[in-house]
C-alpha angles and dihedrals in degrees: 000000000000133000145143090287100050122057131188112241105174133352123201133178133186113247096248118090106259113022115123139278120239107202103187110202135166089261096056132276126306113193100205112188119207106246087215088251101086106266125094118231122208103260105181138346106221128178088006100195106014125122109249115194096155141049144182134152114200099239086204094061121054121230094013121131130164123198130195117231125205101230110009109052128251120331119204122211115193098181101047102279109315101122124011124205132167115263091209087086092236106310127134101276129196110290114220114040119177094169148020137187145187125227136212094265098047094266115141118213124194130208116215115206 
């Protein structure tokens, strides 16, 4: 899953036993799952490719996750990240985005650089 060419930028995991593990890398966002036996499988191999700076998981909805992406905006995951789309419903979103974080209140922020 790791090499010389793929590097790991940010990891996040939601607070229950078992959910899944994002590994954002320069190379995309693995999730990995722990088999209960003390190693971790490969669960899903979202955003292969893409550049991942940023990294957040919403610790009030299961399964949601939101990534930053160097040069296309914020993408939002709601199944663990299986599939990604923009919550911005289309629209032209912000550009250049180095962070991202999750309130209280299940609000995401982003931080342009």
């Amino acid at each position: 899953m790791f090499g010389p060419s793929r590097w790991l930028t940010h990891l996040a995991q939601e607070k229950n036993y078992g959910d899944p593990l994002y590994l954002a890398t320069n190379k995309g966002v693995p999730t990995v799952q722990d088999s209960r036996f003390g190693e971790w499988a490969l669960e899903s191999k979202g955003l292969d490719s893409w550049a991942i700076p940023g990294l957040a998981v919403d610790e009030s909805t299961h399964g949601r996750a939101y990534v930053a992406k160097r040069d296309d905006g914020v993408l939002r995951s709601d199944d663990s990240g299986k599939s990604w789309y923009k919550p911005n419903r289309g629209e032209r979103g912000p550009g250049k985005i180095r962070c991202v974080t999750v309130s209280g209140a299940s609000e995401m922020m982003a931080v342009h650089v």
